[in-house]
MILUM-584870 format. One record per residue (C-alpha): y, x, z. Coordinates in pm, whole numbers, plus 32768, in hexadecimal, padded with zeros to 4 digits. Each point is the difference from the previous one (the first is absolute). Layout:
// residues N
YXZ...
//
This chain:
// residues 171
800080008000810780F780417F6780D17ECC80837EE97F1F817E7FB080B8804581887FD27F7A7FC17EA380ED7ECC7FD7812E80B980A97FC181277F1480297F547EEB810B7F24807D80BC812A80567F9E80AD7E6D807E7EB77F5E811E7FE380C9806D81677FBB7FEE7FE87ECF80D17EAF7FB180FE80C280F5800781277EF280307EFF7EF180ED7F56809280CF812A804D7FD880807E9680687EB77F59812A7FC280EC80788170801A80C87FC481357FD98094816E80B37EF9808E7F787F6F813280337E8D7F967F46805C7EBC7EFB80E580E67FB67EE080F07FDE7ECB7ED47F0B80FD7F667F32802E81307FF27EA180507F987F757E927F0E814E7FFB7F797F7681687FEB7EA87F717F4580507EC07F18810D809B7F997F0B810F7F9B7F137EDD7FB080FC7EFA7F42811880C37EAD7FA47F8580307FD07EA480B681397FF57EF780E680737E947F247FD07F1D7FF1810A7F0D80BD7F9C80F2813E7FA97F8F813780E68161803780F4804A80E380E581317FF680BE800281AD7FDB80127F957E8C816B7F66802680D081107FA77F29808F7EDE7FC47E9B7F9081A27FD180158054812D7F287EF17FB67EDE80AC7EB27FED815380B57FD77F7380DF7F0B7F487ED97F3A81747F5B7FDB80A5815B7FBF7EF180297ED4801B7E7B7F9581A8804A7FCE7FAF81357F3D7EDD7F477F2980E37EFD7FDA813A80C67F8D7F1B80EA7F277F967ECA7F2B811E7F917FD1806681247F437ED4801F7F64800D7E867F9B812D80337F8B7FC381247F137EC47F697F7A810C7EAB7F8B80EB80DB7F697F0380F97F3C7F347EC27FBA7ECF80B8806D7F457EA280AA7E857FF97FEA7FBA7EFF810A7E977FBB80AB7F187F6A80DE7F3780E880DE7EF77FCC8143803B811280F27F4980068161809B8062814E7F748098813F80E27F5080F77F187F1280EF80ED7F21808B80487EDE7F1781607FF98080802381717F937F517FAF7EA5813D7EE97FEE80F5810580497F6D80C37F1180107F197EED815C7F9B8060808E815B7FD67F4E80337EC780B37EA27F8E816A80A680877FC681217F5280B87FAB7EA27F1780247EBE7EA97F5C80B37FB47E81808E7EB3800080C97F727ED67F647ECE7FC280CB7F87805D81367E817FF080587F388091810F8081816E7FDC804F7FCE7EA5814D7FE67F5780767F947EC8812E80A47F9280E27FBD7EAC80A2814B7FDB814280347F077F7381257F4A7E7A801980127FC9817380127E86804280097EE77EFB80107F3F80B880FE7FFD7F2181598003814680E4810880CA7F6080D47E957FCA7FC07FB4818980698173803E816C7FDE7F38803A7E5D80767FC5804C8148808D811B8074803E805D813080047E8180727E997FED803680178141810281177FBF80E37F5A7E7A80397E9380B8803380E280AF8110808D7EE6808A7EF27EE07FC97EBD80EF801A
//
């Protein structure tokens, strides 16, 4: 019994943290009116949230918190640069007229299925690919410019870094 409240209070505490660090990235401001709205909404949605955010059956450690905290910054530092990356590349491709769009399966290694959403999320953010379908640990991604057919070496270029920084967080 007390196994499973720390469990529930770790991830409380991981959810909460990190709707605190979104909150305080969207609204830029150190203000203490803006600090203490963000803690109470954070408090709010974590208390409702908690275990939907990190699944039940995820392994958790409380020790993890901090390592688990700084993959998750890392994971949005790599989504901006993914995101700002294929934009120019998108960009380039519709001026040079150089389009050869596709459909191609890739797998992923991530276990969670709310890490396997994330993952196909950022892959739809990222300009120049649309994950189309998402099944077991399969996706289906529409990329801009198809550039090999090959599932492995696709998964390795659509995927990035994504799929490593959520292994670190979710795994």
């Amino acid at each position: 019994m007390r196994k499973v409240l720390s469990d529930q209070m770790s991830k409380f505490i991981l959810t909460f943290v990190f709707l605190m660090i979104f909150w305080l990235l969207f609204t830029l401001s150190l203000d203490p009116f803006s600090i203490l709205l963000g803690a109470v909404f954070s408090f709010i949605i974590s208390t409702l949230t908690y275990d939907f955010f990190i699944e039940g059956k995820d392994k958790f450690h409380s020790k993890d918190i901090f390592t688990k905290v700084f993959s998750f910054i890392a994971y949005v530092l790599v989504l901006f640069r993914e995101i700002y990356i294929g934009s120019i590349n998108v960009v380039y491709s519709v001026i040079t007229m150089n389009i050869k769009p596709g459909i191609i399966v890739i797998r992923t290694h991530l276990k969670s299925e709310f890490a396997r959403v994330l993952l196909a999320n950022s892959i739809t953010l990222t300009p120049g690919t649309v994950t189309v379908d998402m099944e077991g640990d399969l996706l289906t991604v529409h990329w801009l410019h198809l550039k090999t057919k090959k599932p492995h070496h696709a998964a390795k270029m659509i995927k990035g870094s994504f799929e490593k920084e959520l292994g670190g967080v979710f795994n």
